[in-house]
N, C-alpha and C positions, 0 to 999 in steps of 0.2 A: 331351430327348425324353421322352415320357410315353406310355403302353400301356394304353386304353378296353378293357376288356373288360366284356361284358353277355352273360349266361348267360338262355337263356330256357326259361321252362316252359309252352310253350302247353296251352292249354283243348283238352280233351279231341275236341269237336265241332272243331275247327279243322282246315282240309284245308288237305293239302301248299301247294295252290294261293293261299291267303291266305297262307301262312309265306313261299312265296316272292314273292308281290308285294312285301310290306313287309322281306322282306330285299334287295329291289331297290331299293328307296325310299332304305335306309341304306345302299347302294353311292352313291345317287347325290349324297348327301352332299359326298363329297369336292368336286363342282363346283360349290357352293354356299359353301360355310363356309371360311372362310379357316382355314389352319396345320393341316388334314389332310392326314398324309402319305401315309398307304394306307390301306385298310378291307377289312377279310375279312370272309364272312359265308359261315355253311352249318351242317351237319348234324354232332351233333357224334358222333365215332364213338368214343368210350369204353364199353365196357360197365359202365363204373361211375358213368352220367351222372344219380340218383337223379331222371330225370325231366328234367333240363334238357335237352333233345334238340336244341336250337339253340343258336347265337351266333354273336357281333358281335367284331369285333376290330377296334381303332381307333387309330392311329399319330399324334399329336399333337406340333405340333415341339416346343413347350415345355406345362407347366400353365396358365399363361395363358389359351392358345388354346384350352386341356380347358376350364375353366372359361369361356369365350365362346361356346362354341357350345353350351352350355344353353339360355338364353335363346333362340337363337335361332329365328324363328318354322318353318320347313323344320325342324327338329329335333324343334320342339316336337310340328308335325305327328306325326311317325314315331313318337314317345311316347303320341303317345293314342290311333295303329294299335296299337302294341303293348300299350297297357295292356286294352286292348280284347280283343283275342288273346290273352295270356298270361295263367294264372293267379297266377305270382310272375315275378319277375326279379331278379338279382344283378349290380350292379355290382361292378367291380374297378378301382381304378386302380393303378397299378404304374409307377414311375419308373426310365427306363432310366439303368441306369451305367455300360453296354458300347457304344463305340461299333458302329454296325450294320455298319461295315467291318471289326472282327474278329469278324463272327460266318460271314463268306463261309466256306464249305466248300473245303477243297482239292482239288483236283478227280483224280478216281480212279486210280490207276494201272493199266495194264495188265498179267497175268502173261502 
């Protein structure tokens, strides 16, 4: 598995309203493009977000599938909403080593 992270710094004039169309647009991803496995997307609440105020989180079963869904034309769309919208953007890609079934939580005890 592989972990799409894109950090956004939308353009000043840009209303909430535009940020969330086009982070619906990259939800809706997943039922398009083959070997996504989840996609997050929202507001990021760090107070140390030097302006990147949004992002993208994207679950990929293998690098492959990262790599195929560049091209593809539903992708390419949401890249020229965004470039449009934001003044920079930061990709991340990051390769998981953990499987996702030891990251479950154990679930809380009661005192």
């Amino acid at each position: 598995m592989i972990t799409h992270v894109v950090l956004l710094q939308p353009k000043a004039e840009v209303t909430s309203e535009e940020l969330a169309a086009v982070l619906s647009r990259v939800q809706s991803l997943q039922q398009t493009i083959p070997g996504i496995l989840a996609i997050s997307v929202g507001e990021n609440c760090s107070p140390y977000h030097h302006g990147y105020t949004h992002g993208i989180i994207m679950h990929f079963v293998d690098e492959a599938h990262l790599k195929a869904h560049h091209p593809h034309p539903e992708h390419l769309a949401v890249v020229e909403e965004l470039d449009r919208l934001c003044q920079q953007t930061i990709d991340f890609d990051l390769p998981e080593t953990v499987l996702l079934q030891s990251l479950q939580m154990p679930s809380p005890t009661q005192e």
